[in-house]
N, C-alpha and C positions, 0 to 999 in steps of 0.2 A: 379835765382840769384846764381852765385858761392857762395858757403861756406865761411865764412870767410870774405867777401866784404860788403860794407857798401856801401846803395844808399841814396840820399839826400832826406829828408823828411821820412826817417825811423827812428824807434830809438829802442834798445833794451838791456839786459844787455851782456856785452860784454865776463865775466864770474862772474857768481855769487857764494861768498864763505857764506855758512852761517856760523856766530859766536858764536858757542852757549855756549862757556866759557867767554864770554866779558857783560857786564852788558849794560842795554841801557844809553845813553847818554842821562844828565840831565841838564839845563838850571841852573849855580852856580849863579848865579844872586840874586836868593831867593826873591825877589821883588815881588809886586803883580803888575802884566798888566793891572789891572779893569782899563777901559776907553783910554786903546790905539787900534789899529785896529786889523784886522785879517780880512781874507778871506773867507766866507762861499763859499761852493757850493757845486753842489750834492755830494752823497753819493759816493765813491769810494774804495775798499779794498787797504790794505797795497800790496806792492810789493814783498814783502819777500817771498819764497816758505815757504807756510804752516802756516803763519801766519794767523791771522783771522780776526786782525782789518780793521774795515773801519775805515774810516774819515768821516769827516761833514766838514771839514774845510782845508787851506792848511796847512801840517805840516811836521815836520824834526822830524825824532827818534820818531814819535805816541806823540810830542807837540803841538799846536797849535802853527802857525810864528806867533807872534805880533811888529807890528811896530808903533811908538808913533804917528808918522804923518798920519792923514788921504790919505795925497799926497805925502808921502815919492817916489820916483821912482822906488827903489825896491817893493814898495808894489804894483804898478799901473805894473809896468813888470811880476810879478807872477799871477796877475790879467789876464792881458794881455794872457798871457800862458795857464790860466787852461781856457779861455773862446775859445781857439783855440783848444783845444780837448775837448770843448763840457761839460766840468762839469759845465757851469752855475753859474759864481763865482759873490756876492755879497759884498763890501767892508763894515764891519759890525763893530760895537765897541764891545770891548773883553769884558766879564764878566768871572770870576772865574767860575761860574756855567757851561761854555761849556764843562770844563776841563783841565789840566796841559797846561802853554805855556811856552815856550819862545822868547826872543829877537829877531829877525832875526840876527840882529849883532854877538848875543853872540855866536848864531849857527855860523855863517859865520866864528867867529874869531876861535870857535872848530875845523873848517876845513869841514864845512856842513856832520857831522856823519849823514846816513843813517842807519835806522834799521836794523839788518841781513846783510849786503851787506856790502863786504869790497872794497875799491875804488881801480880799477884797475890801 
């Protein structure tokens, strides 16, 4: 494949800037999630070069996405997503104990910040 060209069914970062004067991105909500959903499935590292978190679950910014509706459509389309690259996703009800979430909206309405990675 030429440098530079993009084939259908690939995907990759197109250029990556890390930010390491910018703080991560925090769900202002301040709400507790206990008892809306979230996405477990396998384990998988953060994307960032040099980063070190996995997940356990699907997240924006090293959050946990939570969505109030069990059947919300965004929840069932990121579902949808991680079980087509094989991470084995579960639709689970949130508890405080998994770890920090947020909204999916509130992420969505932030402009979906990625950790490390500024959107090209």
């Amino acid at each position: 494949m030429e440098e530079g060209r993009f084939q259908r069914g690939t995907a990759g970062v197109v250029e990556e800037e890390l930010l390491a004067d910018e703080e991560l991105w925090t769900d202002d909500e301040g709400s507790d999630h206990s008892g809306w959903f979230c996405v477990r499935t396998n384990p998988f590292p953060c994307p960032a070069s040099g980063c070190t978190f996995v997940a356990d679950f699907m997240t924006a910014a090293h959050l946990i996405l939570v969505w109030e509706q069990r059947d919300d459509p965004n929840l069932l389309r990121h579902a949808a997503r991680a079980k087509d690259v094989g991470r084995n996703p579960r639709i689970t009800e949130y508890e405080s104990a998994f770890g920090p979430s947020a909204s999916y909206y509130a992420w969505e309405a932030a402009g979906g910040p990625v950790h490390g990675v500024r959107a090209p």
